[in-house]
Phi, psi and omega in degrees: 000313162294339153295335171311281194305311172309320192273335171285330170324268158023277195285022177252355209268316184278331192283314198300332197256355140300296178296340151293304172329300179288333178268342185299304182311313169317283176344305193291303169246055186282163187267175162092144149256132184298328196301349166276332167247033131289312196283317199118165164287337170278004187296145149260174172307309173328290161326324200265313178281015186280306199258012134287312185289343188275295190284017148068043178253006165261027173289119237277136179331317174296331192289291164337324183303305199284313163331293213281000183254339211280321241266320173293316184265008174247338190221350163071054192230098196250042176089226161190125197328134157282001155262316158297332211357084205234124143000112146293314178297332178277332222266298181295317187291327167256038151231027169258320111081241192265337184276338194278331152283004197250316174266003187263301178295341147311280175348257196331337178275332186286293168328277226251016181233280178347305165287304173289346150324300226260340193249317167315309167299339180299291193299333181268028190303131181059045193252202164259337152307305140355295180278338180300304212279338165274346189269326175271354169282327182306324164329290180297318192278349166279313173271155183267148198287315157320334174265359175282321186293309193298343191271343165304304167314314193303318173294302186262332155284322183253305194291317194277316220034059215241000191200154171280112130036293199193140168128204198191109139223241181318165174284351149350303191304321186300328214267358169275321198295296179300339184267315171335298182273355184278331196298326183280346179301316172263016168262331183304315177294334140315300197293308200313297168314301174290328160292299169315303164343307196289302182282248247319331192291309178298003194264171191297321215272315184289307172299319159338311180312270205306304193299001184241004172129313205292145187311174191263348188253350175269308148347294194311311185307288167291328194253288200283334206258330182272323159301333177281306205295358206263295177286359176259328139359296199280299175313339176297307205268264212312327184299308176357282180287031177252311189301297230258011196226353180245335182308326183297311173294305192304308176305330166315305168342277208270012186068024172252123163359001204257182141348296158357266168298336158301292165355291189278341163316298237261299167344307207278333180270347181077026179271115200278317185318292156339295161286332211263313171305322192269340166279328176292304195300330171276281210312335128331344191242305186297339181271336162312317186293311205272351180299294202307338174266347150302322148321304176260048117283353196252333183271332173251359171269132188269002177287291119020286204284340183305315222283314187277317157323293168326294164308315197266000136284306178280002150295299182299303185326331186268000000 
């Protein structure tokens, strides 16, 4: 197991440093310049090119590439705003946070709304339970989360006045933001969830099951729901960047501090720093999530662990 994990560090190191390479690159040549909306329209030439040579932006594309991957992988340092002109590195680490709880309380809502949604349609198939539980997934996968967070605000902030709006304090704050973006999740993981279910129900084996007696909740419990859970799983890790890609609107939305709206800030300003950090630090996070969802699939597929048993027998043997 433990090479297992050394070797996915590993295999993280060409994907984060792929994904610098690529957004360093866009950036570079996307047209326009920030250093003319740093100034102003009254800046002169002189002035603009005074504050391209500081901030080392007439420099040939390898040297930056390289300035800018040396300053991250020798020092965790990924610059500093050109607007703000603030620590970037610091600027994430305390608004990283706050998106990460946003993505986590999403995860816990696709789990704990989402499978069982998704297990209720198995068991009530083609039933009324089926269909409730597909007309709301169909629902979630069909509307974009953004237009789910505005019509929550409009209902439950203007209409109801029962949640705040907008802003960042108490976990108030939270709970319109995480179902916005948690709702297309948990409808994929209902239909997901309800597939696996479906097949699993059907195999030779849950009848064997039935056929010997055992309850239908012990059947579900035991045999059908830990064999279903193995692709759903998967799905779980892969919905991640979808959560963490949605934050950047919904923190727009609602006006939370995170990672997101740093994003779109740094966009609407043309601030490369910005942009270029807040997309490498989520493609960092997301691929950490998926190491951590390759763990436990190695840990609940028993197939995986016979695989790693097997190796550690024939190593003490040898």
């Amino acid at each position: 197991m433990g090479r297992y994990v050394l070797r996915r560090l590993l295999q993280m190191i060409p994907v984060v440093l792929g994904v610098t390479i690529l957004v360093f690159t866009i950036m570079y040549f996307i047209p326009g310049d920030p250093v003319k909306i740093m100034l102003g329209p009254e800046a002169t030439h002189d002035q603009i090119e005074a504050m391209r040579q500081k901030l080392g932006l007439n420099d040939p594309y390898l040297v930056r590439l390289g300035k800018f991957v040396g300053n991250i992988v020798l020092r965790f340092d990924f610059g500093e705003s050109w607007v703000y002109n603030t620590p970037v590195t610091v600027e994430l680490l305390r608004r990283f946070p706050r998106t990460l709880t946003i993505a986590a309380v999403c995860i816990l809502l696709q789990i704990l709304v989402g499978i069982p949604l998704g297990i209720l349609a198995a068991v009530k198939h083609n039933g009324w339970g089926d269909r409730i539980a597909m007309f709301i997934a169909l629902f979630g996968v069909s509307m974009p989360n953004f237009w789910i967070a505005l019509m929550l605000v409009l209902f439950f902030s203007v209409r109801l006045g029962w949640l705040p709006p907008y802003g960042l304090g108490g976990p108030e704050h939270y709970i319109l933001p995480c179902i916005a973006n948690a709702f297309p999740g948990i409808a994929t993981q209902a239909r997901q969830t309800r597939s696996s279910m479906l097949e699993v129900i059907r195999s030779d084996y849950i009848t064997t099951a039935r056929a010997k007696g055992m309850s239908e909740f012990r059947i579900l419990l035991r045999h059908a729901l830990p064999n279903a859970l193995l692709p759903v799983i998967t799905v779980i890790g892969n919905g991640m960047g979808m959560l963490l890609a949605g934050t950047v609107v919904i923190e727009s939305i609602f006006s939370i501090p995170g990672v997101g709206m740093y994003l779109v800030g740094g966009i609407n300003n043309r601030d490369y720093a910005i942009v270029q950090s807040s997309v490498i630090f989520l493609a960092i996070a997301f691929t950490l999530v998926m190491l951590l969802v390759d763990l436990m699939y190695a840990f609940i597929d028993p197939r995986i662990r016979a695989q790693f048993a097997s190796r550690k027998r024939r190593k003490h043997h040898a």
